[in-house]
C-alpha positions in Angstrom: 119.0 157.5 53.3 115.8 156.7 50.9 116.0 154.3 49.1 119.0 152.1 50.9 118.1 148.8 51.7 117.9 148.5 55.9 119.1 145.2 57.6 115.8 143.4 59.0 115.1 141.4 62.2 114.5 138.2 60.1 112.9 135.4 61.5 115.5 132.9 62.9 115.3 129.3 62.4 115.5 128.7 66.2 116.8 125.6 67.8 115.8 124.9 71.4 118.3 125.0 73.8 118.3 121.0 74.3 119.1 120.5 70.6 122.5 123.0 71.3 123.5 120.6 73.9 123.8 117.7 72.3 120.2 116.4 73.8 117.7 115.6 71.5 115.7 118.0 69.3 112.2 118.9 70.8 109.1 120.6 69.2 108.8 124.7 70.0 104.7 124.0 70.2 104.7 121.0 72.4 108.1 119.9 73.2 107.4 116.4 71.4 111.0 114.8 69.8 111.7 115.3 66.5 114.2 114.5 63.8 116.3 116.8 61.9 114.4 116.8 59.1 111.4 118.7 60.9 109.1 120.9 59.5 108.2 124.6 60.6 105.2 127.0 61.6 105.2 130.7 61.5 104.8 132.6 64.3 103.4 136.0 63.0 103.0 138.0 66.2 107.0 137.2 66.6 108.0 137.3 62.8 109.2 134.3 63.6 110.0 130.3 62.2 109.2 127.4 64.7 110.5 123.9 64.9 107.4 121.6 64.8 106.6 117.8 64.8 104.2 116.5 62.6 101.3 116.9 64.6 101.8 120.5 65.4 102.5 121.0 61.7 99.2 119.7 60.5 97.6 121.3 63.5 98.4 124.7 61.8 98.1 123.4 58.1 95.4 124.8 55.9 93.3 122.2 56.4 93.9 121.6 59.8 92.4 123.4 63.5 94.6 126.5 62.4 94.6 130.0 64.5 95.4 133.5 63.4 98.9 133.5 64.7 100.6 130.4 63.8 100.9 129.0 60.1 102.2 125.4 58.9 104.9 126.1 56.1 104.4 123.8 53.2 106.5 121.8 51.2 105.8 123.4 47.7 108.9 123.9 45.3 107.3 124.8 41.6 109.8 126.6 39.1 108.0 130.2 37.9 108.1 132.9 35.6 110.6 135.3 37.3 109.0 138.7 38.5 109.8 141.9 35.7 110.7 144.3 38.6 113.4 146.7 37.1 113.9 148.3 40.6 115.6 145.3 42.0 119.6 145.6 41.7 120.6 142.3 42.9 121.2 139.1 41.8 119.2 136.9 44.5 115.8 138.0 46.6 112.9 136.8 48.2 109.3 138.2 47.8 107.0 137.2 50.0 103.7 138.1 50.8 103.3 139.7 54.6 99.2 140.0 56.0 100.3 141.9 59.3 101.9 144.6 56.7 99.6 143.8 53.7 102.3 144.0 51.5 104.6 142.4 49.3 108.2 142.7 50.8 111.6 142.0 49.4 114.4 140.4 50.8 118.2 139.7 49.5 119.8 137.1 51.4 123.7 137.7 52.1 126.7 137.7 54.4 125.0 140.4 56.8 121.6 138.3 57.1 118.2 139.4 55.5 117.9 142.9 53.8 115.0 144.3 52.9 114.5 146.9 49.6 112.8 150.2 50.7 112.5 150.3 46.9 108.4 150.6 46.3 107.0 147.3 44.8 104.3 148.1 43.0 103.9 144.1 42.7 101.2 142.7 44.7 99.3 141.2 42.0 102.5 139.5 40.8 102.5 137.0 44.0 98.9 136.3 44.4 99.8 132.2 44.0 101.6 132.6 47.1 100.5 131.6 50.2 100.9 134.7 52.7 103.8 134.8 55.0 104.8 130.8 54.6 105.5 130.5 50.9 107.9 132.7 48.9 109.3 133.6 45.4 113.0 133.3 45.3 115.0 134.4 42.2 118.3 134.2 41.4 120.7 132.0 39.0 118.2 133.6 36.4 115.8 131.4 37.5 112.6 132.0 39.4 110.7 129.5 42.3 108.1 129.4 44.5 109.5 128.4 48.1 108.8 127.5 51.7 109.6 130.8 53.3 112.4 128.3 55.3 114.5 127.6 52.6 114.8 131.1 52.1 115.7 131.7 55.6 118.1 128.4 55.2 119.9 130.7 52.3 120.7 133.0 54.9 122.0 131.1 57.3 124.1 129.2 54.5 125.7 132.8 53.2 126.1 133.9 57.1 128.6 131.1 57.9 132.1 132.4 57.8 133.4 129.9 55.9 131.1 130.5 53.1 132.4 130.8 49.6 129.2 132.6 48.2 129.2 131.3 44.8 130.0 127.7 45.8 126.8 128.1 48.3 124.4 129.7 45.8 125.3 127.0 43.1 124.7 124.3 45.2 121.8 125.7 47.4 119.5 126.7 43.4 121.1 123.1 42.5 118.9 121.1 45.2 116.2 123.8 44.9 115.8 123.2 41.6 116.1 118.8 41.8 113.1 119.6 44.3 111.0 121.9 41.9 108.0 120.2 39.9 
């Protein structure tokens, strides 16, 4: 139906297998250790978030040997202006900026996973102090901030658990969000 937002193959923070079986926690790039407090790298051929050790991480930072495919996420939390976008009907989404579809998309993070609006954005130049596909803006608790695209992804995997009381969650998660933001 047009205009109903679709459930979206979102990209999964991925542990490898070792890391489910009690073993230690190993890089997705080069199978180094790590520590739970890891960072990530985009995979955009496989819409995808990658656990990564540091070196793998700068390897794929801005500054660093890069590639086309893979991306370091950053570390940036910065409180913003939230977006004026009438269209939007719920009380917490993502916006991120997506180069393989060269367009802004929307996310709301619930129960069910990631959903994205079919609503049109007509928002691009809204997001332009985003970087593409590893930073996002993520509004809710009538606040707005600039994100690593993980935290967002962390969000859904917070409101997917079944135990989750939703408004406990969203409290606490804009809480540390906001401690973090400059």
């Amino acid at each position: 139906m047009a205009g109903q937002p679709v459930p979206v193959a979102a990209p999964r923070l991925r542990r490898p297998r070792a890391a489910l079986d009690g073993e230690e926690e190993r890089c997705e790039i080069c199978t180094a250790p790590i520590p739970d407090d890891h960072r990530h790298v985009v995979d955009l051929d496989r819409h995808s978030l990658l656990c990564a050790c540091r070196g793998c991480h700068l390897l794929f930072a801005p500054d660093g040997a890069g590639g086309r495919r893979f991306r370091a996420v950053p570390d940036r939390y910065e409180e913003v202006a939230p977006p004026s976008l009438a269209e939007i009907p719920v009380g917490v989404v993502f916006f991120y900026v997506s180069s393989p579809l060269g367009r802004v998309v929307a996310l709301y993070p619930g129960p069910a996973g990631a959903t994205e609006s079919l609503l049109p954005l007509d928002a691009q130049a809204g997001f332009d102090m985003l970087t593409p596909d590893v930073e996002a803006v993520l509004v809710g608790a009538g606040s707005a901030y600039v994100v690593p695209i993980d935290a967002c992804y962390e969000l859904v995997g917070l409101l997917r658990r079944p135990d989750a009381d939703i408004g406990d969650v969203l409290d606490s998660f804009f809480g540390r969000v906001k401690a973090k933001a400059r």
